[in-house]
Every structure is written in C-alpha cells, then in structure tokens.
C-alpha positions in Angstrom: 11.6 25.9 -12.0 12.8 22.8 -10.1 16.4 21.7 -8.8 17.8 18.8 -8.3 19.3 17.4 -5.1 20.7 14.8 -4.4 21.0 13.3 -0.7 21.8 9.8 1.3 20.0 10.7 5.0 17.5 8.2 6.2 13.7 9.5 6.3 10.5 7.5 6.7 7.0 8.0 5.3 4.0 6.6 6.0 1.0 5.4 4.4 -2.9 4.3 5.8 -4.3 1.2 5.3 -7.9 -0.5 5.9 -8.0 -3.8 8.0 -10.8 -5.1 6.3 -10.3 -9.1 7.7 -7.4 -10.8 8.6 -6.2 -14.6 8.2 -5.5 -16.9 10.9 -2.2 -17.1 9.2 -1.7 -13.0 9.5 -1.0 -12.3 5.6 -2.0 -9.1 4.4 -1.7 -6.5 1.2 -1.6 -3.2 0.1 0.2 -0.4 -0.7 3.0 1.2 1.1 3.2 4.3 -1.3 1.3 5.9 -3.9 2.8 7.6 -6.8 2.1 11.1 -8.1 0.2 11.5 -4.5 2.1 14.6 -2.9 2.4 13.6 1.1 1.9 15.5 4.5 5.8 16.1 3.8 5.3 17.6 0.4 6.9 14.9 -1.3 5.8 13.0 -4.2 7.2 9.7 -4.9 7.4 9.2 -8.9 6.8 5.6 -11.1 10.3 3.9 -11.0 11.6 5.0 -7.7 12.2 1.6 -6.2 12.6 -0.4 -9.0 16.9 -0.5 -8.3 16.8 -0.8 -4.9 14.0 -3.8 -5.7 16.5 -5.0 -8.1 19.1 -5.5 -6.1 16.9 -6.4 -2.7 14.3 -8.5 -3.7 11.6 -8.6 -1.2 13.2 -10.7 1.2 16.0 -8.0 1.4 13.7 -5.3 3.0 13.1 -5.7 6.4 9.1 -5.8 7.8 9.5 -3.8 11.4 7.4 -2.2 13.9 7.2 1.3 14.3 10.6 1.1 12.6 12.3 -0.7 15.7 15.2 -2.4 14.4 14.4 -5.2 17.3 10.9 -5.0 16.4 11.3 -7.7 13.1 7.6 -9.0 13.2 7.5 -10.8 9.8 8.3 -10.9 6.1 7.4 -9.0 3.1 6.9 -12.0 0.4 6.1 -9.3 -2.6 7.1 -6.2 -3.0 6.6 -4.7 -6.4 5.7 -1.1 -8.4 2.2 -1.2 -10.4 0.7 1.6 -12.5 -0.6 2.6 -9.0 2.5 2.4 -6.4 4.4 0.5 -4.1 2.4 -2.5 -4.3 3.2 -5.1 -0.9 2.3 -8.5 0.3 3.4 -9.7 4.0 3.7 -12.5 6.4 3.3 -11.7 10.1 5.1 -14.0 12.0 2.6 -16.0 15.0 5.7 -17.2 16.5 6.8 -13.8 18.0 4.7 -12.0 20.7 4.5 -8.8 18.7 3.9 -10.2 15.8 0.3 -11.8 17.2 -0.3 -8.4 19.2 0.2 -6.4 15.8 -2.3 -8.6 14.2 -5.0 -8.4 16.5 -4.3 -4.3 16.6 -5.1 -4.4 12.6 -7.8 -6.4 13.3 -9.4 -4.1 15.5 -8.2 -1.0 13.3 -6.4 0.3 15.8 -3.1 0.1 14.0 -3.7 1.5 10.6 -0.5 2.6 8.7 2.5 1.9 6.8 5.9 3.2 6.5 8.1 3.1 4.1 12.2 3.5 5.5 14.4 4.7 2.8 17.4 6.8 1.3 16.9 9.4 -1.0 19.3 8.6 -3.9 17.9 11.6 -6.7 15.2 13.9 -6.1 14.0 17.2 -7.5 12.1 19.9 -5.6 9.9 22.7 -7.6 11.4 26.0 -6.0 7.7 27.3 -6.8 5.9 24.5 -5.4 8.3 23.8 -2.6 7.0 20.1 -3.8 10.0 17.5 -3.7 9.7 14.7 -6.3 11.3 11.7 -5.5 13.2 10.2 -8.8 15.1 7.4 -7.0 15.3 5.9 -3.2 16.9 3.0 -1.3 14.0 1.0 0.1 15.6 -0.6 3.5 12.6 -1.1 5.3 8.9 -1.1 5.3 6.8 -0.9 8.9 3.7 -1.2 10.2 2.8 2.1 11.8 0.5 4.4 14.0 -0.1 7.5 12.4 0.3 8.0 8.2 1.5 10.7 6.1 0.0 9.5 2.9 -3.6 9.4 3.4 -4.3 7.8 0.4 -2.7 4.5 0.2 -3.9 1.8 2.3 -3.6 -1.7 2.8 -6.4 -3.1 0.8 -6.7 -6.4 2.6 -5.9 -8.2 5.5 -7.4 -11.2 4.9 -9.4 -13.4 6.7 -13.1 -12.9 8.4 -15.5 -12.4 5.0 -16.2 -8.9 4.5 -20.5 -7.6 4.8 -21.7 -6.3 1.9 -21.3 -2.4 3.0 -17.4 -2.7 3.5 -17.4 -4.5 -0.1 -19.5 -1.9 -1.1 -17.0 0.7 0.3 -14.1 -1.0 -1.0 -15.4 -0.7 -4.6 -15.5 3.2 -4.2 -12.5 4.1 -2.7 -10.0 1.2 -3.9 -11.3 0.3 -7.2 -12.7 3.9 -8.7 -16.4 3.2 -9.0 -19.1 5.3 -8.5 -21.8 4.5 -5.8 -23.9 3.9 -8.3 -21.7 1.6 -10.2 -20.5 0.2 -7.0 -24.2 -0.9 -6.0 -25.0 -2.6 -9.2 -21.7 -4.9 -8.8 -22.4 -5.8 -5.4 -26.1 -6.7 -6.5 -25.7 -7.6 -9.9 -22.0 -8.3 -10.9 -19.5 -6.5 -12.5 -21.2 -7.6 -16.5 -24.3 -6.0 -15.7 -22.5 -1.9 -15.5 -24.5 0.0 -18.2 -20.8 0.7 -19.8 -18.4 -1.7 -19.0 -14.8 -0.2 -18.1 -12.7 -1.1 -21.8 -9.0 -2.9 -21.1 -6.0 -1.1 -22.1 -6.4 2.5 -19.9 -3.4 3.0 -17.5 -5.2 2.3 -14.4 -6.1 -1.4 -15.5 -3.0 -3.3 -13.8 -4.3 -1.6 -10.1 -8.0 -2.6 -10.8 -6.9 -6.2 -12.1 -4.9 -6.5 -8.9 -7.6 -4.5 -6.5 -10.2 -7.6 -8.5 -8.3 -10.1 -7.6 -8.0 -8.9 -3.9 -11.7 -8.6 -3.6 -11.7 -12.3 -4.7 -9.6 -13.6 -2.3 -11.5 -11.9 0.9 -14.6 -13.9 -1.2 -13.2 -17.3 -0.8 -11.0 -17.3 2.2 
C-alpha cells in the first residue's frame, strides 16, 4: 500500500561521480540523479520528475553551487536534461572565480567526488510497507558539487580533458556503459563491431549508451 504526500520543504540529495580527465576549460558531465535507484535516504526519484521544473527553468535557471553555499556560485549548468537513465547534466566551471579553479583541481585529483541535487518536493508517494518514498514531481533550484553522496550510483561520467589509459576506459565500459569484462576487453582491443553479438537498437537503455558513446568519444579526441 503506498500514500501520497505531498510537501514544499527544501532537501538535497547527492550523487558520485568519477573525474576521469578534466579540460583546461573545466567542462564536465554526468548525472546528478538516477531514476528507479532507491538512495541512502530511501527515496527513489521516478522518470518525469524534473521535466516542469526544467520546463519552466531551463538550464540556465538552476543554479551550479558549492556545497550548496548560496555565495559559493562556481559556474553554469549549460544542459540539463532527463534520459532513459536520469538527470542527465553538462557544466561550465567558471576559471575566473577562485573557487571555481580550486573545485576543479579537487575533481581532478578525485578528491571531490559528488553531486547534489537541491530541490522541492512537489508530489511524492511513500510505500507504507517499503517505507520507500517515490518521488513523482520536484522543483529543481539547484545542483552542487559535493563531498560525500547519497546515490552511489550515479556519477559524473566525464570531466574532460587529460586522455584516459586504457584501464580507466576499460573500467568505464563496465560500470557506465553495461558491458561485461569480457565484452569490455574486446572493445578496447578490437572495437565495438567485433562483440560476438552486437547489442540490437531499439531496447530502453539505448539513449544512455548512445550518450555514455559519445562521451567516451570526446575524452578520445580532446
């Protein structure tokens, strides 16, 4: 049995991400939030939960922090969009501000490694069984970069920049795009054509895996 609550209080949720590389220019990409993955919280955030506070934000309306400092602006989010995966996001670090340039050498290093999402619950449903709280609607203000995560699962999949070695694409291939080891050691050696069963186009998790491609392309020819 579930119920439904609505409720307008503020909460925050965060959400690990790899720094594989990063760009002179500090971009970097990722997800904020995965859907369907219940959190440290016990809440899971369901497919269409942003997509009116998107509507009527945009990207440029929601605001990339610090450690959710309202003084701690330290760049832009240029994309922010839901995929058959999650909360897919794209930002700008800005080199002009001091934090900005310390942020980006701490995800660099890997010693910053999260994100947070800063919201409003708008409609939500917990499973009195479950005590599970599923999250049917939120107003995405902010999104920051973070110390500690309460989604394990969802990182930033790059932060472009320095080429990655073979072992981190390698690694990348199993835990962002879904292969096997196996699998993941003929791409690297081989290429994608030469799987023994090629994945077919049209299953739901395409979209991610197009996107996750094109990613790994662009840490190739940075």
């Amino acid at each position: 049995m579930t119920e439904a609550v609505t409720r307008q209080a503020g909460e925050r949720k965060a959400a690990r991400f790899e720094a594989k590389a990063v760009k002179a220019d500090g971009s970097f990409e990722g997800y904020a939030s995965l859907f369907g993955a219940e959190d440290l919280g016990r809440d899971v955030v369901m497919p269409g939960a942003f997509r009116k506070s998107l509507l009527k934000r945009g990207a440029r309306g929601v605001k990339l922090l610090y450690q959710h400092e309202p003084n701690e602006v330290i760049g832009t989010w240029e994309e922010i969009a839901e995929d058959a995966r999650g909360l897919f996001v794209r930002g700008q670090l800005l080199s002009d501000v001091v934090r900005a340039r310390e942020v980006l050498a701490l995800m660099r290093a890997g010693a910053v490694d999260g994100l947070s999402i800063g919201y409003h619950v708008v409609k939500a449903e917990t499973d009195r069984a479950s005590g599970a709280r599923r999250l049917h609607e939120v107003d995405l203000w902010e999104i920051s970069v973070v110390t500690f995560p309460m989604l394990p699962a969802a990182r930033v999949s790059a932060v472009k920049g320095t080429r990655p070695t073979t072992r981190e694409f390698e690694r990348w291939l199993m835990q962002d795009a879904g292969f096997s080891r196996t699998e993941a050691r003929t791409i690297v050696h081989r290429g994608f054509k030469a799987l023994p069963a090629p994945r077919e186009a049209g299953s739901a998790s395409d979209q991610a895996l197009a996107r996750a491609f094109r990613a790994a392309a662009r840490l190739f020819t940075s």
